[in-house]
N, C-alpha and C positions, 0 to 999 in steps of 0.2 A: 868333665874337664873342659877348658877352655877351647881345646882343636876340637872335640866332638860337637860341642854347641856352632864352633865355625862352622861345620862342616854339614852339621844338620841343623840348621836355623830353624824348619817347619815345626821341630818334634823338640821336646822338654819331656824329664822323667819327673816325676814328683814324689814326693814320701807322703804315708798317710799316716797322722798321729793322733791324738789326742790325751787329755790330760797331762799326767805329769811329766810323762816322755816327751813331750813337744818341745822345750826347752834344747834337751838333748839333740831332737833331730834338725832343730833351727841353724846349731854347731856342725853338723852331719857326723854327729855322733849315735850309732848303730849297738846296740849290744846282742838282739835277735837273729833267729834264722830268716835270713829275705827271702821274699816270696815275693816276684813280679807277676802284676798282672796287666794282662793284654788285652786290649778292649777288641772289638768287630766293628764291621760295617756301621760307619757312622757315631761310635759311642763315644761318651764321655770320658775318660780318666777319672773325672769324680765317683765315677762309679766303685770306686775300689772301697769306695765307705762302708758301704754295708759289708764286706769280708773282716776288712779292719777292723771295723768297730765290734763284733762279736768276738774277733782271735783279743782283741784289747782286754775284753771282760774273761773271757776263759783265762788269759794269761796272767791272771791275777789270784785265779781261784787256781792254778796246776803250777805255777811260776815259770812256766815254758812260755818263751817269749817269740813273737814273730813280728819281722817289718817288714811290712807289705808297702811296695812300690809301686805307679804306675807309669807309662808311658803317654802323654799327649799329643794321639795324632793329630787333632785340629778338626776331627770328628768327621774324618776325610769319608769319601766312598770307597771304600775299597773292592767292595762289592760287585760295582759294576766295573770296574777299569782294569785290568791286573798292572797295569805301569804302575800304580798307586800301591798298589801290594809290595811289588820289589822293589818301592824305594822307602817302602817302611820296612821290610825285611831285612835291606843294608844297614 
């Protein structure tokens, strides 16, 4: 929403799709179980591809569907700082 992106300007979630779903998620249109993932120390959000894109191909062969979301911390340290931890944790 609008006030959360005020309010956290550094941080963006993103949906990970591909194929035919993508159209769907462009609308934020969901039909799956979500499944957030959390990056560490320093990582990407893009990284959520390789979960996605394997649940993408099972979900086709079981018709059990999953949307896998991430969060973009900015690929911050969290690691060494803990201030950076609890303002991704808010």
């Amino acid at each position: 929403s609008a006030v959360v992106e005020k309010a956290y300007p550094r941080y963006a979630l993103h949906s990970y799709c591909e194929g035919v779903r993508c159209e769907a998620h462009r609308r934020n249109q969901f039909e799956g179980q979500p499944v957030l993932f959390i990056v560490g120390n320093a990582d990407s959000y893009r990284q959520v591809r390789s979960l996605g894109s394997v649940a993408y191909r099972m979900s086709d062969e079981k018709k059990k569907r999953l949307d896998y979301f991430s969060i973009d911390f900015n690929e911050e340290l969290s690691a060494l700082f803990g201030g950076v931890l609890d303002q991704q944790t808010e």
